[in-house]
DOLUM-623580 format. One record per residue (C-alpha): residue in one letter; residue number from 1; x, y, z. Coordinates in steps of 0.001 Angstrom, whole numbers, plus 500000, padded with zeros to 6 digits. Layout:
// DOLUM-623580
{ketor "A"; NUM; {X; Y; Z}}
...
END
This chain:
// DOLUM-623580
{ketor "X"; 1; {500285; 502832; 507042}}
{ketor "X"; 2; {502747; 500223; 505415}}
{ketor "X"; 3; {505900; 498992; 505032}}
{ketor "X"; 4; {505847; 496950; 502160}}
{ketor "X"; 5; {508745; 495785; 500040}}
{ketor "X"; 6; {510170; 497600; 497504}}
{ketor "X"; 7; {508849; 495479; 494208}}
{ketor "X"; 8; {507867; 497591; 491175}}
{ketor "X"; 9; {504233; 496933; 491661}}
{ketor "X"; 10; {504042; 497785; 494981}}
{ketor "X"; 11; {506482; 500375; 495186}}
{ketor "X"; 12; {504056; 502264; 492666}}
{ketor "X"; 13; {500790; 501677; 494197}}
{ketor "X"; 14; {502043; 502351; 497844}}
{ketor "X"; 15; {504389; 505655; 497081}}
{ketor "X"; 16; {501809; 506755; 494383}}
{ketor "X"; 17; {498916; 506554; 496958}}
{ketor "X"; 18; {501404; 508049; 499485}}
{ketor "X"; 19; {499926; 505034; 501980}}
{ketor "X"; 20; {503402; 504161; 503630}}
{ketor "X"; 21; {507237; 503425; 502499}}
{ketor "X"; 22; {508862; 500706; 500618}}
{ketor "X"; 23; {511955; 498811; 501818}}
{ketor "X"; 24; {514591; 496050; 500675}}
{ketor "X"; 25; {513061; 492980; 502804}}
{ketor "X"; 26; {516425; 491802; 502725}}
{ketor "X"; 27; {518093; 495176; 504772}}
{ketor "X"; 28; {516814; 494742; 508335}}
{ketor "X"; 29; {518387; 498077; 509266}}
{ketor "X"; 30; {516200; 499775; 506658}}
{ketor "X"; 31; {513171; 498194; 507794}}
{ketor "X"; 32; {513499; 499096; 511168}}
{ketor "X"; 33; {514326; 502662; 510079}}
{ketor "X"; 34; {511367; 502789; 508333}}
{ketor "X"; 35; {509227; 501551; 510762}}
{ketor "X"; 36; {510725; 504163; 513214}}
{ketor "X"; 37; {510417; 506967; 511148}}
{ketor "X"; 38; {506604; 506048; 510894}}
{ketor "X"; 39; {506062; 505402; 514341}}
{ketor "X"; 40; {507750; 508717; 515746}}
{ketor "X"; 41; {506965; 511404; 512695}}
{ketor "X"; 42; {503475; 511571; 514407}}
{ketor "X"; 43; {502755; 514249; 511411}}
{ketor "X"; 44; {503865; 511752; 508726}}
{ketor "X"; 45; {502087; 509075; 510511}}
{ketor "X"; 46; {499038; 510910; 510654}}
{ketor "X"; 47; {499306; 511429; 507027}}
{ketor "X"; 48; {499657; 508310; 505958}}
{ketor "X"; 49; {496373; 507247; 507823}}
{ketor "X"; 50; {494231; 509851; 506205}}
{ketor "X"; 51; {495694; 508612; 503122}}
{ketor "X"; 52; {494852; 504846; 504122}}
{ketor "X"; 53; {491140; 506213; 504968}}
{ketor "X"; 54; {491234; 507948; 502079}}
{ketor "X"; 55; {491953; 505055; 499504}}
{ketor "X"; 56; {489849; 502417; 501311}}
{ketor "X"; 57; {486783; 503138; 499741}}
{ketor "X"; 58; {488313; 502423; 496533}}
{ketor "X"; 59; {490291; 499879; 497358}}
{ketor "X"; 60; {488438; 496923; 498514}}
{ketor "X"; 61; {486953; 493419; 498041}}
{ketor "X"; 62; {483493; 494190; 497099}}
{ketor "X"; 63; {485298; 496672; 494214}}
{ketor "X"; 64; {488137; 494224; 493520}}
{ketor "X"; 65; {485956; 491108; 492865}}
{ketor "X"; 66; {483195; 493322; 490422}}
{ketor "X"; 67; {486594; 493665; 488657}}
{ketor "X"; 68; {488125; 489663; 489169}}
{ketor "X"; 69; {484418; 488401; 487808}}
{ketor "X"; 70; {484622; 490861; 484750}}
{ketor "X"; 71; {488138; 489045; 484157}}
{ketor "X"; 72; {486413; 486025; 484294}}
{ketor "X"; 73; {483356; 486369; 482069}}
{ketor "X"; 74; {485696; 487702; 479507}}
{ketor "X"; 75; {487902; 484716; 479745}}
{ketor "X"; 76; {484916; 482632; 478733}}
{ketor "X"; 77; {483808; 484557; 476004}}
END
């Protein structure tokens, strides 16, 4: 599971995946809730791993460079 900060880009892939929480990085007390909540909601924690598990496949380097080369070639062309 993560605790990521709360930028646009991430705060859409992590909530949208439903693969952790996002925080302000610059509110310790919200981090640390955060991290609690994960770490002691063993239902949402559990949750959030199967969602991890579930995602990996999909989300990886072998998949993300296919799609980094593609940017490449097309650069070229």
């Amino acid at each position: 599971p993560q605790v990521v900060s709360n930028f646009p880009e991430l705060k859409n892939f992590v909530e949208g995946t439903k693969i952790g929480v996002t925080v302000d990085v610059n509110n310790l007390e919200e981090i640390v809730s955060a991290v609690r909540e994960i770490l002691f909601d063993e239902g949402e924690l559990n949750q959030l791993r199967e969602n991890c598990k579930r995602i990996a496949g999909d989300f990886n380097w072998e998949n993300e460079s296919e799609k980094l080369k593609k940017i490449y070639e097309n650069l070229r062309l």
